[in-house]
N, C-alpha and C positions, 0 to 999 in steps of 0.2 A: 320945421314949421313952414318952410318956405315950399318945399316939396309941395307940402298939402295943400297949400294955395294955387298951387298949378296944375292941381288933377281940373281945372275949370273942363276942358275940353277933352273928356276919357272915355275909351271906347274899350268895353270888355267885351273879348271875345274866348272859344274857348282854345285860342292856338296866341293867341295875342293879348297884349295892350298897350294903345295910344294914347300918350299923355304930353297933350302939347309940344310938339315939337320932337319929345322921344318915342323911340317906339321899341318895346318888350316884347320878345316872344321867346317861347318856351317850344321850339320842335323838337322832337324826340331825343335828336341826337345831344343837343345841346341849350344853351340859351344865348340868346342874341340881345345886344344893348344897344340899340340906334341914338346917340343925342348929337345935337347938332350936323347930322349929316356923317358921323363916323361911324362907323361897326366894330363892337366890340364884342368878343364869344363866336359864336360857331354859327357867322349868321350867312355859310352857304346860298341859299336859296331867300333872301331878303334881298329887296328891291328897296331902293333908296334914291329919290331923284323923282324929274318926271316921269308922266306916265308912257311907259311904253306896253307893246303888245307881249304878250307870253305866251309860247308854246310847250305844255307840260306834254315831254316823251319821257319822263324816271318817275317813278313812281315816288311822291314825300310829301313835305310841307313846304307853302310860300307862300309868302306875308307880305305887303308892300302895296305901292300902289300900279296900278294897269289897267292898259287903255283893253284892247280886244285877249280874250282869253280863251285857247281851247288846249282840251285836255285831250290826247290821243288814245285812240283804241289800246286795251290791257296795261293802262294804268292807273294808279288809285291816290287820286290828289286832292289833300289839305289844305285850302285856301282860304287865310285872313287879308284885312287889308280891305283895299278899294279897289274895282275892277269898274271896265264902262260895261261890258259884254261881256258874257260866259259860254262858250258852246260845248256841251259833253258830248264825244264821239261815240257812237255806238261801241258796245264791249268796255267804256271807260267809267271811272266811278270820280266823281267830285261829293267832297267832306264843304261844304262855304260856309264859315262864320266872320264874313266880314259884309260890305255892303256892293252890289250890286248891282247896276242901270237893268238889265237884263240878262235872264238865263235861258237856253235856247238846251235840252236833252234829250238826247238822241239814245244815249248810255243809263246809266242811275245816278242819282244825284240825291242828297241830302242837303235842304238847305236850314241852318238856324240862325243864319244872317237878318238882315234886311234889303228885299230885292225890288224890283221894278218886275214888270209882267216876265211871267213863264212860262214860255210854251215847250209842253210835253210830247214831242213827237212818237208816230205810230212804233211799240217796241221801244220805248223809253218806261224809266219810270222816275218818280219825284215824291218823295217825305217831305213837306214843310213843317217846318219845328218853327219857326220865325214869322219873318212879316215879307208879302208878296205884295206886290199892288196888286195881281189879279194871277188868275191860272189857265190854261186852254190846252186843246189837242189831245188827240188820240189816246194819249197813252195812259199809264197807269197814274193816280196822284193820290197820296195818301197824307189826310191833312189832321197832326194831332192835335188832341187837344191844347189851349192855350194858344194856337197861332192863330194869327193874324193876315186876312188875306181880303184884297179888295175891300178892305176896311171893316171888315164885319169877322167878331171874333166867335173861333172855334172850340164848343163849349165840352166841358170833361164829358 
């Protein structure tokens, strides 16, 4: 019972879940148990602490929280958690279902999180499944139905 009184602050996503203070994820290889600051299970690639910057060069999942985020040419990264900034490198593929200040796509990106503005660069492209504050640039953007972008939703 007590458990259920402290989902107050819970964030589902589909590689994660934050639940006050703990944080659950399920990456492929494993599952990860964060409470009070420990890691329990296969939590490799879990970020625990403040935020720092991340440079994804392996190709997986990461959950956690981060300040600047880029994901390198020829690899295909699963990101929950909190991010301030996302830059996808050309050739690079980011999965986001956590939240976002900004995503910057240079490569492909799927987003089903909740973001801040996106700009699509030229030979970029971007799926919104989620919520963007707004979208921009060149490149390709593919917005489906049920999202939510610059406030105005995206109808079946």
């Amino acid at each position: 019972m007590a458990m259920r009184r402290s989902l107050i602050g819970l964030m589902l996503c589909s590689v994660g879940i934050l639940v006050s203070g703990a944080l659950a994820t399920s990456a492929f290889g494993g599952n990860c148990l964060v409470q009070n600051g420990k890691k329990i299970g296969d939590c490799d690639n879990v970020h625990v602490g403040s935020r720092s910057p991340l440079k994804v060069k392996k190709s997986g999942s990461y959950s956690g929280n981060y300040s600047a985020v880029t994901v390198e040419p020829g690899v295909s990264a699963f990101i929950s958690g909190n991010t301030d900034d996302v830059v996808v490198r050309p050739g690079a593929t980011l999965h986001l279902t956590g939240n976002s200040d900004s995503v910057r796509v240079e490569g492909v990106a799927e987003l089903s999180g909740n973001t801040g503005p996106v700009y699509v660069a030229k030979g970029g492209a971007v799926t919104i499944r989620g919520i963007s504050g707004s979208v921009s640039g060149p490149g390709r953007v593919v917005k489906v139905p049920g999202a939510i972008i610059g406030g105005v939703y995206v109808k079946p």
